[in-house]
Backbone as JSON, one array per atom type, in Angstrom:
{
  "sequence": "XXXXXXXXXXXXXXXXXXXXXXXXXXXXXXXXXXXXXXXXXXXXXXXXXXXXXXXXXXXXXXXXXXXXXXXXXXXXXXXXXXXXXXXXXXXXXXXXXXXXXXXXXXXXXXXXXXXXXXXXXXXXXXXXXXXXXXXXXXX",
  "N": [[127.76, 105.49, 139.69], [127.78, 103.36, 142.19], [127.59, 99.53, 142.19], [127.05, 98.04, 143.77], [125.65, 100.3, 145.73], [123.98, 100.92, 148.44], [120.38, 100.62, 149.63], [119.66, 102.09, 151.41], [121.02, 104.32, 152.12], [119.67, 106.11, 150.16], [117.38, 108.41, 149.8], [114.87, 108.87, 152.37], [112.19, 108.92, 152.47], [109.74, 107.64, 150.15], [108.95, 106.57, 146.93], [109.4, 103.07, 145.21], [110.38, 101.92, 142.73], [110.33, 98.69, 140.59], [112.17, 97.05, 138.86], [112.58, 93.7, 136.58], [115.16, 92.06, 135.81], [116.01, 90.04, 132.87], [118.79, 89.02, 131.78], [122.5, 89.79, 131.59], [122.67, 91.49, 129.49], [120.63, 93.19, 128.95], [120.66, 94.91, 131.34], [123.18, 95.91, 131.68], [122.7, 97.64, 129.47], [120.58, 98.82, 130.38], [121.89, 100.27, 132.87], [123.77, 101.73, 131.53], [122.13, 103.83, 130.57], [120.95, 104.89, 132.79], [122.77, 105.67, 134.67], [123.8, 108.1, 133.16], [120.91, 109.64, 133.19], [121.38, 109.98, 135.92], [123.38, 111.56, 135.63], [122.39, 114.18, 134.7], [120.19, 114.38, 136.45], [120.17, 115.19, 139.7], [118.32, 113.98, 141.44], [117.62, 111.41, 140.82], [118.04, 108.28, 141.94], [119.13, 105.19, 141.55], [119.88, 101.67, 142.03], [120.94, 98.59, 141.14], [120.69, 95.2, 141.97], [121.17, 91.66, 143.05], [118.89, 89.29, 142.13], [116.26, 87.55, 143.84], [113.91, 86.61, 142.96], [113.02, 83.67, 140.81], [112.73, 84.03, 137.93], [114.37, 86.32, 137.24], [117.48, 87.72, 136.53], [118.68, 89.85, 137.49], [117.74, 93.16, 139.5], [116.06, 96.2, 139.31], [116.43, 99.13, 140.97], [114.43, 102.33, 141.13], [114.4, 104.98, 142.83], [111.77, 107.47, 144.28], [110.06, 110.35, 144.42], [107.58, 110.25, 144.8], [104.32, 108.95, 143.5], [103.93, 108.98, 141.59], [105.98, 109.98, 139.7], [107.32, 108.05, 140.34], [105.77, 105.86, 138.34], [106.1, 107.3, 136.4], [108.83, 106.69, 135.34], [109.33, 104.03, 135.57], [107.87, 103.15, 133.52], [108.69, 105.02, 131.57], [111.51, 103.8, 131.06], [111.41, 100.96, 130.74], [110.56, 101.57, 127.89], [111.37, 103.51, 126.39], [114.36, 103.31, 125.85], [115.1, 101.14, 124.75], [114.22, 101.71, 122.05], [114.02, 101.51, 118.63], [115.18, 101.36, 114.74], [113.45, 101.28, 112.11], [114.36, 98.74, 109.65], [112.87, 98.96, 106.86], [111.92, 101.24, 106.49], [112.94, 103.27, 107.62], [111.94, 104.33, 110.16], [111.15, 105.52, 113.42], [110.48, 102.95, 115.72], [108.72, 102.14, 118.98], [108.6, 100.02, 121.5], [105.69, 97.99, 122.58], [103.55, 96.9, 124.62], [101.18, 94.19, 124.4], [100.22, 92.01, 125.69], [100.2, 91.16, 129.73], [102.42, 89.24, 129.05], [104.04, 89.51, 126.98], [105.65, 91.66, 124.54], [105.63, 93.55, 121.87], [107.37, 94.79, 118.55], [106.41, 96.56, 116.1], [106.34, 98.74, 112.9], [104.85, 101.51, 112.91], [104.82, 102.9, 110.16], [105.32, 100.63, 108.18], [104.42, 98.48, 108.58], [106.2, 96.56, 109.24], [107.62, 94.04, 111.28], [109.4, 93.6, 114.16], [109.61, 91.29, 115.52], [111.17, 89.25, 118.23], [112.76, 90.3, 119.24], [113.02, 93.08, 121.27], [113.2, 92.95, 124.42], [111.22, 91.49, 126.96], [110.24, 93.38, 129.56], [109.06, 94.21, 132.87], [108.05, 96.13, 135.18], [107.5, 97.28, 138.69], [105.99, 99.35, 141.07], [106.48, 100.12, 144.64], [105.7, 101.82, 148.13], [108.0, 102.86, 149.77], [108.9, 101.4, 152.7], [108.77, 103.24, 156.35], [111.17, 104.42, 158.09], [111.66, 103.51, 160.44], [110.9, 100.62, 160.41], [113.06, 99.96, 157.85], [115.47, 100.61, 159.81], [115.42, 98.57, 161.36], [115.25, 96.2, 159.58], [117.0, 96.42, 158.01], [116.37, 97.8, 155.26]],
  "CA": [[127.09, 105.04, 140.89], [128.56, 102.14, 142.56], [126.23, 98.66, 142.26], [126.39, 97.72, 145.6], [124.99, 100.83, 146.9], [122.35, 100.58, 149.9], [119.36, 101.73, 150.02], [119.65, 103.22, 153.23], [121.64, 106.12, 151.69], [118.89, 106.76, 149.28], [116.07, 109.59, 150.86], [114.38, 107.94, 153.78], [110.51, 108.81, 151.93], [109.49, 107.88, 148.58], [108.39, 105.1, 146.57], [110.81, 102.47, 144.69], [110.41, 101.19, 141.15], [111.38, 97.92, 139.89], [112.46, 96.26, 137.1], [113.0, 92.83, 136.65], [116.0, 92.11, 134.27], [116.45, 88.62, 132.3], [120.28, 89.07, 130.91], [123.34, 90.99, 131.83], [123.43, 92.66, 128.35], [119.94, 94.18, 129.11], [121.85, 94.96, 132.78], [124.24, 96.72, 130.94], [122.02, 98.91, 128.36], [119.55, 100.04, 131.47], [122.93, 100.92, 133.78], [124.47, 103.0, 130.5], [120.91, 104.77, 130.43], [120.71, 105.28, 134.22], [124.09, 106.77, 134.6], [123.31, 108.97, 132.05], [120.12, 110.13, 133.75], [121.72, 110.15, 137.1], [124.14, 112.47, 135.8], [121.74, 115.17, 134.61], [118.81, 114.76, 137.3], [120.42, 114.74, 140.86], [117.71, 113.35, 142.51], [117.71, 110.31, 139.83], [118.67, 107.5, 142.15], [119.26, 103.97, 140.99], [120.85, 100.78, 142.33], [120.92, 97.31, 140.71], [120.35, 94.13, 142.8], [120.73, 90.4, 142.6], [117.26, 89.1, 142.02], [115.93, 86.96, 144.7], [112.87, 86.39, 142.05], [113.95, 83.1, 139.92], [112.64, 84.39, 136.66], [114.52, 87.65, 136.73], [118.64, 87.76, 137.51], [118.62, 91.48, 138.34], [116.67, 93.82, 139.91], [117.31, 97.55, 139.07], [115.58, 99.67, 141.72], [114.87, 103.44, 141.33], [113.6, 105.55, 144.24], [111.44, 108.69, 143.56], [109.37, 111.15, 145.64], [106.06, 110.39, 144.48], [104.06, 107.42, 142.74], [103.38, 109.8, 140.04], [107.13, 109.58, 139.25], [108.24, 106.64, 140.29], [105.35, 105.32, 137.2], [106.83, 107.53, 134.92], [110.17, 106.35, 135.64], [109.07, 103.04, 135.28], [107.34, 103.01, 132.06], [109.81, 105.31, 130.35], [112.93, 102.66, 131.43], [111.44, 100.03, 130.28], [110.33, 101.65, 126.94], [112.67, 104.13, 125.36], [116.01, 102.85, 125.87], [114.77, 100.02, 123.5], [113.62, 102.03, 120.17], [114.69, 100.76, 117.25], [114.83, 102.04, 113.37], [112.5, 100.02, 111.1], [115.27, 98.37, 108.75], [112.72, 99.36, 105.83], [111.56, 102.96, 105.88], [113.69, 104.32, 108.78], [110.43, 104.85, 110.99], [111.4, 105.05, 114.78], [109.45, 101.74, 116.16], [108.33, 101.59, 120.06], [108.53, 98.75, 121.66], [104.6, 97.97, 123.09], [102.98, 95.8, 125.44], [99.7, 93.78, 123.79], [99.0, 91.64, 126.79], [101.68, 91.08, 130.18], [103.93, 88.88, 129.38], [104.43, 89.84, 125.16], [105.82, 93.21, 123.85], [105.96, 93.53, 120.26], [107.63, 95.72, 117.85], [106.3, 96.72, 114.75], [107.17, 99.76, 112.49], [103.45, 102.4, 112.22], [104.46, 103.05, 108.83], [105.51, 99.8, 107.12], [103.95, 97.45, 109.54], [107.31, 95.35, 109.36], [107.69, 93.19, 112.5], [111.08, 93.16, 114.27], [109.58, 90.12, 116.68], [111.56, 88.95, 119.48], [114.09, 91.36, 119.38], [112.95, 93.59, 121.99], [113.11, 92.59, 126.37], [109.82, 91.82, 128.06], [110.52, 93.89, 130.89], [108.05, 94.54, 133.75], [107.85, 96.94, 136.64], [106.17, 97.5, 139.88], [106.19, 100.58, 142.29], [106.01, 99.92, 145.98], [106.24, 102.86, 148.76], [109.56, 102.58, 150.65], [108.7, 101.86, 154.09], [109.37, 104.54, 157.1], [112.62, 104.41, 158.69], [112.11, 102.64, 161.69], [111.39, 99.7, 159.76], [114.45, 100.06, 157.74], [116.82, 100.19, 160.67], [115.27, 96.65, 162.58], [115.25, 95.02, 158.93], [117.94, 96.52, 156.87], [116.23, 97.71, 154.19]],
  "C": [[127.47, 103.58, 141.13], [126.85, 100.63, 142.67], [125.87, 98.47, 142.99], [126.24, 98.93, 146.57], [123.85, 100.46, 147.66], [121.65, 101.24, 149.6], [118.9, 102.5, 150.77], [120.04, 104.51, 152.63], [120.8, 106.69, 150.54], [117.72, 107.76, 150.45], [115.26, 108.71, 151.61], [112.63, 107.97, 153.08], [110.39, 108.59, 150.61], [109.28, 106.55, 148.43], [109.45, 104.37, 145.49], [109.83, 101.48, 143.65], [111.24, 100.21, 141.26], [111.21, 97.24, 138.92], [112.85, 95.12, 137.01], [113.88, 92.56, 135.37], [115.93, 90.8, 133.89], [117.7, 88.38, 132.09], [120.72, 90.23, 132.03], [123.34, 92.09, 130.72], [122.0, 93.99, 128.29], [120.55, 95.43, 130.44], [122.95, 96.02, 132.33], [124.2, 98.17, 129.96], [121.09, 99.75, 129.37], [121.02, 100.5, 132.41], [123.44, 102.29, 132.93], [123.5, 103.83, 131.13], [120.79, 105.42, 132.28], [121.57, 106.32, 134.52], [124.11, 108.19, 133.74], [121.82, 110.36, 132.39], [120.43, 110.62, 135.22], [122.95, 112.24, 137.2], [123.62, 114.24, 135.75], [120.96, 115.59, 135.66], [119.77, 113.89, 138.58], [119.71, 113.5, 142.15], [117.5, 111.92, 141.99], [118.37, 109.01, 140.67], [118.58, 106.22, 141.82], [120.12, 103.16, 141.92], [120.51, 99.27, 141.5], [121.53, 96.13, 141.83], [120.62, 92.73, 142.14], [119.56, 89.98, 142.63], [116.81, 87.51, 142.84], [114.61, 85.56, 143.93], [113.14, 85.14, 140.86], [113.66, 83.36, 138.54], [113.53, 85.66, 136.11], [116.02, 87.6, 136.99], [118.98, 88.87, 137.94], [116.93, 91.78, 138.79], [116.81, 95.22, 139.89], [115.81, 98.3, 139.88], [115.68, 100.92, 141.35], [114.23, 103.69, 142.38], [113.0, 107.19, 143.71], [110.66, 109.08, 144.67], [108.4, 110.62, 145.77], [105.69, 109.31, 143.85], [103.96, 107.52, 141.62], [104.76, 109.42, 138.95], [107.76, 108.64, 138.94], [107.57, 105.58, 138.8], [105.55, 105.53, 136.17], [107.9, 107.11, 134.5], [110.38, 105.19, 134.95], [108.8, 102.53, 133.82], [108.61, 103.59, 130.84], [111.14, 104.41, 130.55], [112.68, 101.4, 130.4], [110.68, 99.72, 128.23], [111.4, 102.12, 126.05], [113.71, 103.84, 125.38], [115.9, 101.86, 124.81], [114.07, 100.07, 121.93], [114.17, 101.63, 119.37], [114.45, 101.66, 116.2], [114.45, 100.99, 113.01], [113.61, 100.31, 110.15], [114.5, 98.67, 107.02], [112.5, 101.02, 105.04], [112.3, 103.77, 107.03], [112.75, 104.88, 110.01], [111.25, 104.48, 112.56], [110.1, 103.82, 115.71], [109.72, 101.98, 117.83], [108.02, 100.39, 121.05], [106.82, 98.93, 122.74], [103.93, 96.8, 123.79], [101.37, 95.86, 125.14], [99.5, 92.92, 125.03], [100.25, 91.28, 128.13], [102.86, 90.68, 130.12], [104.34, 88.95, 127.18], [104.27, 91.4, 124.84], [106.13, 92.8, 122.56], [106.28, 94.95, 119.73], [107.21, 95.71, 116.41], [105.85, 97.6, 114.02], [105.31, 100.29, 112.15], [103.51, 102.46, 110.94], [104.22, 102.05, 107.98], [104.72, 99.03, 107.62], [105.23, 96.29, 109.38], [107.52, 95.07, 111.31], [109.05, 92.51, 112.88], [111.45, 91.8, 115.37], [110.51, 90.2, 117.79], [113.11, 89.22, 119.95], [113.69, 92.42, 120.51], [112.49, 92.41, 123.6], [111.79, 92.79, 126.52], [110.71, 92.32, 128.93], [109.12, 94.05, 131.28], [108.39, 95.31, 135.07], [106.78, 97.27, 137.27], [106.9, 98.53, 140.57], [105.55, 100.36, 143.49], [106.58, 101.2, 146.77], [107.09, 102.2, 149.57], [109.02, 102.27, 152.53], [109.11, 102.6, 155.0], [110.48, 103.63, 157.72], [113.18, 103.63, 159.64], [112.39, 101.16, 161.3], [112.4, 99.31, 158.96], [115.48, 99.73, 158.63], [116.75, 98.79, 161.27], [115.5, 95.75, 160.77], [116.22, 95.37, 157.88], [117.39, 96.52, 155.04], [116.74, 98.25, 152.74]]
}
C-alpha cells in the first residue's frame, strides 16, 4: 500500500483510528504489521501521514466500518506488535498501560521489568465525516 495514499479512496463511511508515532523505526514495525494485515483482511485499510501534532512525527490512520472496530484495531496495533519474551523464563510479556502517558512491561511469571523498551503509543477514533465535507475540504 503506497504511503501517500488519500483518504478519499478509502470507503466514504466509517470511523478512522489514529496512532501517533514518535520514531521511524516504530513507523517501520507498525507498516510491516499493517501490510501484513492488509494482505489477509481486504477491507484492512491503512495510510501513514506526516504528523501535523509536534509530539508525534507520524500519524498512521486506519479506517473501519464501525467504532466497535475501529477500537479494536486501535488497541490491538498499539499492543501486540510489541510482545516481547521475558529474557528469564521465556514468558510472553504484554506491553500495558498503568496511567496515559507510561506503558510498562513486566514478565507475569518472573516479575522481571524490561522498562523503557517498549513505545508509548496512543490512539483516538474519530467518525470520518460525510462526503460533502470531504470534497469542499479535501479530506
Amino acid at each position: 500500500m503506497k504511503e501517500d495514499l488519500e483518504t478519499s479512496k478509502m470507503s466514504i463511511h466509517g470511523f478512522k483510528t489514529f496512532i501517533g508515532l514518535k520514531s521511524d523505526e516504530i513507523k517501520e514495525k507498525l507498516e510491516t504489521v499493517c501490510k501484513g494485515i492488509a494482505l489477509k483482511d481486504p477491507s484492512f485499510k491503512f495510510v501513514f501521514k506526516s504528523s501535523r501534532i509536534p509530539q508525534y512525527t507520524w500519524i498512521l490512520i486506519v479506517l473501519s466500518s464501525s467504532y466497535d472496530i475501529a477500537q479494536r484495531r486501535g488497541g490491538w496495533l498499539i499492543s501486540k506488535p510489541f510482545r516481547q519474551q521475558c529474557p528469564n523464563c521465556d514468558a510472553e510479556i504484554i506491553p500495558k498501560k498503568v496511567v496515559p502517558n507510561n506503558t510498562i512491561m513486566i514478565c507475569p511469571k518472573c516479575g522481571f521489568d524490561l522498562g523503557n523498551k517498549v513505545p508509548n503509543l496512543q490512539y483516538w477514533v474519530k467518525p470520518k465525516p460525510p462526503k460533502e465535507i470531504c470534497e469542499q475540504k479535501r479530506c
